[in-house]
C-alpha positions as CSV (number, residue, x, y, z in Angstrom):
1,X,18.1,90.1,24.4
2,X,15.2,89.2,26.9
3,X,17.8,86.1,27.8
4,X,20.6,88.6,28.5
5,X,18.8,91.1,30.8
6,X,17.1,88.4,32.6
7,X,20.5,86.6,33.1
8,X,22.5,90.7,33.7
9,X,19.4,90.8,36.7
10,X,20.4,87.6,38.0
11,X,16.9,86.7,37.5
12,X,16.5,83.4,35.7
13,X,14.0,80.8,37.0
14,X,13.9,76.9,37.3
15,X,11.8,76.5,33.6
16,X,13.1,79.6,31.7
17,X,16.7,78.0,31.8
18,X,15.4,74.6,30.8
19,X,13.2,76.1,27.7
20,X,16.4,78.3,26.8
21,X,18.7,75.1,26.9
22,X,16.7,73.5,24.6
23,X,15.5,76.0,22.2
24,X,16.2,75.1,18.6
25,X,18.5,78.3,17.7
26,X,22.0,78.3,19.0
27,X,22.3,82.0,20.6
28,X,19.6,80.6,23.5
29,X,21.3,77.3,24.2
30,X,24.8,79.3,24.3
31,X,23.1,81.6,27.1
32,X,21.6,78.4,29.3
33,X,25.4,76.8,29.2
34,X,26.8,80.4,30.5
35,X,24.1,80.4,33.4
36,X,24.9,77.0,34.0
37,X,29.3,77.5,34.7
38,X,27.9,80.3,36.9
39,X,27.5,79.7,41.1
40,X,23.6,81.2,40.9
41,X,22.0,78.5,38.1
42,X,18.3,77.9,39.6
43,X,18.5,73.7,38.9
44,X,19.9,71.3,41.3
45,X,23.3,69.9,40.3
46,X,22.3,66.9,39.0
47,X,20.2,68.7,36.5
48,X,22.9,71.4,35.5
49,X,24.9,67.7,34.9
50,X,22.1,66.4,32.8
51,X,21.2,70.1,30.9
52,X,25.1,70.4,30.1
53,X,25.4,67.0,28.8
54,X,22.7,67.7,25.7
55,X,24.1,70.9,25.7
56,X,28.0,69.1,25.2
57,X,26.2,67.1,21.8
58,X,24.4,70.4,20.5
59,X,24.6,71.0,17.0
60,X,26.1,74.1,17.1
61,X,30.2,74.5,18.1
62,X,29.6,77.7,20.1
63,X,27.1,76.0,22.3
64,X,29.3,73.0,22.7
65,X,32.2,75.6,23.6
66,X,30.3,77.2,26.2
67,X,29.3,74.2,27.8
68,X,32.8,73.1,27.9
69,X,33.1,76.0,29.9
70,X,30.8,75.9,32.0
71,X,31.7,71.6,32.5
72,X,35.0,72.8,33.9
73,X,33.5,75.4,36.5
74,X,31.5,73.3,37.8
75,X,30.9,69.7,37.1
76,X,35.1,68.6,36.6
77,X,35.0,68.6,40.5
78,X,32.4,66.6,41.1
79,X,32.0,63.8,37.9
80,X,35.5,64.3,36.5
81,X,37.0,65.4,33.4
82,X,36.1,62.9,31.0
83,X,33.7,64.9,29.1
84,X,37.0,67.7,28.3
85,X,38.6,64.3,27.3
86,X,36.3,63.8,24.9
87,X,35.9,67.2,23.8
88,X,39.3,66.5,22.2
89,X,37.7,64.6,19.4
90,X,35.2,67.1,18.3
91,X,35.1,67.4,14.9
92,X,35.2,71.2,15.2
93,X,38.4,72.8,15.8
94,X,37.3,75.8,18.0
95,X,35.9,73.0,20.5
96,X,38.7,70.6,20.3
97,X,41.0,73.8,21.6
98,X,38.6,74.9,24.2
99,X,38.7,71.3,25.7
100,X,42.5,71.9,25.9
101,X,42.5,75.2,27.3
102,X,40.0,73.8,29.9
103,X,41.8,70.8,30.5
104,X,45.3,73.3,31.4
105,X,43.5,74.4,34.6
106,X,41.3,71.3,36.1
107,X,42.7,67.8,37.4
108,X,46.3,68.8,37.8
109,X,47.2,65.8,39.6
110,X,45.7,63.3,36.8
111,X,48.7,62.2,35.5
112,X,47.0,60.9,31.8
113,X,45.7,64.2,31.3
114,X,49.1,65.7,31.4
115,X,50.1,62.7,29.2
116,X,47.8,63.3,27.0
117,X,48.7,67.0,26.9
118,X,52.1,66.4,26.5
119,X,51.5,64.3,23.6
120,X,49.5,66.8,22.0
121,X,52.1,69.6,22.8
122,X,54.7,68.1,19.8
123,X,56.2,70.3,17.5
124,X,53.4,71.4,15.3
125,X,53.1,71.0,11.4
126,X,52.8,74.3,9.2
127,X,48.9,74.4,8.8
128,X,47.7,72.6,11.7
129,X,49.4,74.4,14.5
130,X,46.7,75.3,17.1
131,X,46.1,72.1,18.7
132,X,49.6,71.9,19.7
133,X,50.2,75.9,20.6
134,X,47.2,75.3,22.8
135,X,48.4,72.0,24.5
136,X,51.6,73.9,25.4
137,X,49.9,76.3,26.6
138,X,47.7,73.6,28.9
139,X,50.5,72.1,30.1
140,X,52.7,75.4,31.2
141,X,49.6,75.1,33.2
142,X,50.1,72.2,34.6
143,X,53.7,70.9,34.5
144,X,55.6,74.1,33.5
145,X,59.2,71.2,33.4
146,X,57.1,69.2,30.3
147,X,56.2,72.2,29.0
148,X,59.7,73.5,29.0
149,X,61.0,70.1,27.1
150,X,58.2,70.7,24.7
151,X,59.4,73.9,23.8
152,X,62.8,72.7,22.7
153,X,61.1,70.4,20.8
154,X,60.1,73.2,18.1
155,X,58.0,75.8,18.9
156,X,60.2,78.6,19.7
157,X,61.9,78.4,16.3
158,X,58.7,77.5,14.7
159,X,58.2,79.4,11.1
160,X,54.8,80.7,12.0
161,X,54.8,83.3,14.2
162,X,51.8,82.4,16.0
163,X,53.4,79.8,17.5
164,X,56.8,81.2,18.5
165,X,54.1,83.8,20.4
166,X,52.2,81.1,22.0
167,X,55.4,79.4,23.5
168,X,56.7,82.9,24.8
């Protein structure tokens, strides 16, 4: 709660953003990552880099989630979107989707992304749906033609309704 106010007053230091990345529960790290996607964070950039790189390999998904978030705001621009590439293979779910969301609004004019988004955009199975809903999603984003084809290839007809709502 300190964390919040302290972050709601715009009032977080150099040192109280590095101890809060790096304390051993999740809520503190998950704090650190949202200072770090804002404009104000008190480090130099190529410590947010470095701070949101341990926080990318966290133990906790939530904390990986956030600083997938904040890797998009502000570090896709400068040292690329490799890290949302490999996001993708995150063992958790929740992360694997965020990457994809992320990767639907950064490096439009990377070709492989939108590749790879359109692979991941095939006509989902029953219970595994979300990585493709998401991808289509991404890549309406992106290439709003690919994401077109990918529709017919399933989703609007789709017997969960879930993903007939994602591809309206």
């Amino acid at each position: 709660e300190a964390m919040m106010a302290l972050i709601a007053a715009r009032g977080v230091d150099e040192e109280t953003l590095r101890l809060t990345a790096r304390s051993a529960t999740a809520g503190q790290p998950r704090l650190a990552a949202m200072v770090l996607g804002g404009a104000g964070a008190p480090v130099t950039p190529t410590e947010r880099m470095e701070l949101l790189t341990e926080l990318l390999r966290h133990s906790s998904a939530v904390v990986r989630i956030e600083a997938l978030r904040a890797w998009a705001r502000q570090e896709s621009r400068v040292t690329g979107w490799q890290r949302l590439l490999e996001a993708l293979r995150d063992p958790a779910v929740p992360v694997a989707l965020a990457a994809i969301d992320a990767l639907g609004d950064v490096c439009k004019d990377d070709l492989n992304v939108t590749d790879r988004l359109t692979s991941e955009a095939k006509a989902p199975e029953t219970n595994e749906w979300h990585r493709a809903s998401h991808a289509l999603v991404a890549l309406a984003n992106r290439a709003p033609g690919r994401a077109f084809i990918a529709l017919l290839g399933g989703h609007v007809q789709h017997q969960i309704w879930q993903v007939r709502m994602y591809a309206a």
